[in-house]
C-alpha positions as CSV (number, residue, x, y, z in Angstrom):
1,X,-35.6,241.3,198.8
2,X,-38.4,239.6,197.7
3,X,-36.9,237.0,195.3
4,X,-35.5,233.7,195.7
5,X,-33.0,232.8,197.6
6,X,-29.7,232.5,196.6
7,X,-27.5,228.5,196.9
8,X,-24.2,227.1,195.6
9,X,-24.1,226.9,191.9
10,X,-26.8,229.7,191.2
11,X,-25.3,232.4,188.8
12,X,-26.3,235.6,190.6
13,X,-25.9,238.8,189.0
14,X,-25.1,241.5,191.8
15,X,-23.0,244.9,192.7
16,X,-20.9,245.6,195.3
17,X,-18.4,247.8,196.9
18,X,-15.4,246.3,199.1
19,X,-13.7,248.5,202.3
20,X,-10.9,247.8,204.1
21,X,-12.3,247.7,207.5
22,X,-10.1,249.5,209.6
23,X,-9.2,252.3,207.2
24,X,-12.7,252.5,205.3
25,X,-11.1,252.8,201.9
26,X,-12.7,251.5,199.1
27,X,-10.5,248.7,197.2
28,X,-13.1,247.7,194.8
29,X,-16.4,248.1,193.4
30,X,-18.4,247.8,190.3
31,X,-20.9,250.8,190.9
32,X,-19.6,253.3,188.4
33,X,-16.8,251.1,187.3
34,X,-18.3,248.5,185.4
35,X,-21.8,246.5,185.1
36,X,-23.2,244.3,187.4
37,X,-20.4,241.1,188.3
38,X,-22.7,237.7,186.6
39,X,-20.7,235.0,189.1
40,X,-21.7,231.2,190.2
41,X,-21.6,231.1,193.9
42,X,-19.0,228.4,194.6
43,X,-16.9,229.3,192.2
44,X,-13.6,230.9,192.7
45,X,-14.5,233.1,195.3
46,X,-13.3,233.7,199.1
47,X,-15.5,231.4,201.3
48,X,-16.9,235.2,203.4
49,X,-18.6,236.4,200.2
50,X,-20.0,232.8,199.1
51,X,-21.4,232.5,202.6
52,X,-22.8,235.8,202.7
53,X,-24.4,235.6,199.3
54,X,-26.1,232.4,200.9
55,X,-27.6,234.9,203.0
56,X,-29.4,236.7,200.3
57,X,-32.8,236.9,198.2
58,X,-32.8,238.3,195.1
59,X,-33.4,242.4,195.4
60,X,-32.1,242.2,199.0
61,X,-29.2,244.8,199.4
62,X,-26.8,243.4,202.5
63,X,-23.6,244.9,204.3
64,X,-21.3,241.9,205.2
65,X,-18.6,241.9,207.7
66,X,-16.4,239.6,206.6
67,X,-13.4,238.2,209.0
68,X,-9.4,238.0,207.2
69,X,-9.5,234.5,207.5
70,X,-13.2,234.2,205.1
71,X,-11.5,236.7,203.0
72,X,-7.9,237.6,201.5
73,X,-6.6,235.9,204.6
74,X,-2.5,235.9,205.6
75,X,-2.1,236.8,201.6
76,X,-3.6,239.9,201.2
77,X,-4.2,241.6,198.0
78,X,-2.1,244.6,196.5
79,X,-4.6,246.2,198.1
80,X,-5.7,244.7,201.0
81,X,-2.9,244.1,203.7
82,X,-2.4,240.7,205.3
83,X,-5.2,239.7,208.1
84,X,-7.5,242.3,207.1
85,X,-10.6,242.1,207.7
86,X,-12.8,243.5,204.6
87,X,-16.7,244.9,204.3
88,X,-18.7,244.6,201.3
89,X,-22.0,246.1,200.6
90,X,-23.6,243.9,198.2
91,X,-27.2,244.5,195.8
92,X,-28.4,241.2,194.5
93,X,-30.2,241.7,191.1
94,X,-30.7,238.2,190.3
95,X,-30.2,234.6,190.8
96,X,-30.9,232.1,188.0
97,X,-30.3,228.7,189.1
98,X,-27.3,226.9,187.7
């Protein structure tokens, strides 16, 4: 991407797609499910996907690898098993700062 970069406290507007890394299921995603997610990075959010985001300029379209401990951790998620380690493709539309 071209744009901006993106920091703590922006409000970026992006869609993603989360997989559970060793199966490659899909657990989540907004393409075809529901419009872009409008989030301020810092804000309740695992500390993988607020890093990776970071990482980003607005229009860039990243894959991030993202270690259980940066994401769901010992917990899990209903769908995400304990100590999982995740993947998320992510498209950054936009970042307008906070």
């Amino acid at each position: 991407g071209k744009g901006p970069k993106a920091k703590i406290g922006d409000v970026v507007k992006f869609d993603y797609r989360g997989y559970n890394l060793f199966t490659g299921a899909v657990f989540d995603q907004t393409y075809g499910n529901r419009e872009p997610l409008v989030h301020v990075i810092g804000e309740p959010m695992f500390q993988g996907l607020i890093a990776g985001l970071q990482l980003m300029n607005a229009g860039s379209l990243y894959r991030l690898y993202i270690p259980n401990a940066l994401a769901f951790g010992a917990n899990g998620t209903p769908d995400i098993p304990p100590y999982t380690p995740v993947i998320y493709d992510i498209e950054l539309h936009a970042i307008n700062p906070k």
